[in-house]
C-alpha positions in Angstrom: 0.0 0.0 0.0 1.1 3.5 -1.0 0.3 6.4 1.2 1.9 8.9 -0.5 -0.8 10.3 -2.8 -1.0 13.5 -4.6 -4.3 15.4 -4.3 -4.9 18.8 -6.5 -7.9 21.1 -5.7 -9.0 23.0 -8.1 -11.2 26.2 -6.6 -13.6 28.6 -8.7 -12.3 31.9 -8.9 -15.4 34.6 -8.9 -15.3 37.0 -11.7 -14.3 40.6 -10.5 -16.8 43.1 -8.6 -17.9 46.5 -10.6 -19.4 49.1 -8.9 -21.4 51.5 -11.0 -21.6 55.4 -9.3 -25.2 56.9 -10.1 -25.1 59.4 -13.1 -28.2 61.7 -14.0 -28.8 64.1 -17.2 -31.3 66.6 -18.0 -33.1 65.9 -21.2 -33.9 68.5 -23.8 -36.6 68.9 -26.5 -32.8 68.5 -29.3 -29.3 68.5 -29.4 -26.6 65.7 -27.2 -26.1 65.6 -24.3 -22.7 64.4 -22.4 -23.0 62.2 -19.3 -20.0 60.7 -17.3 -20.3 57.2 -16.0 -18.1 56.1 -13.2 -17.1 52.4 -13.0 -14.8 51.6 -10.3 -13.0 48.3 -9.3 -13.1 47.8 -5.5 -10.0 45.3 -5.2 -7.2 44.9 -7.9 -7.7 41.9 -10.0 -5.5 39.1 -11.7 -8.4 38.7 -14.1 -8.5 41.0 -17.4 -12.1 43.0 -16.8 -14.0 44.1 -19.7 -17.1 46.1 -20.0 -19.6 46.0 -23.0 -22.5 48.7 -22.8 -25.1 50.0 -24.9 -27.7 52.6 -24.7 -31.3 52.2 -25.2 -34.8 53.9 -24.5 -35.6 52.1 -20.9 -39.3 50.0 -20.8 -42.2 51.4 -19.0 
């Protein structure tokens, strides 16, 4: 019998925590309008973290 055994645990790594800051804008009846969305990281990551966003008219 052998009691010398090699055992490898393999633990899931969660995917990085965003924190979006609230952001408002005031609306107009034409032009653009500019608004500045803050994401911040809370902890440094050895993951890569990428953010895809779009805009859209929200549901009622």
């Amino acid at each position: 019998m052998n009691a010398n055994r090699a055992v490898t645990a393999t633990f899931g790594v969660s995917p990085p925590a965003l924190r979006i800051e609230d952001a408002t804008v005031v609306e107009g009846d034409g032009g653009t309008k500019t608004i500045r969305i803050t994401v911040k990281v809370p902890a440094p990551s050895a993951q890569p973290i990428t953010v895809d966003w779009t805009t859209g008219t929200p549901s009622p």
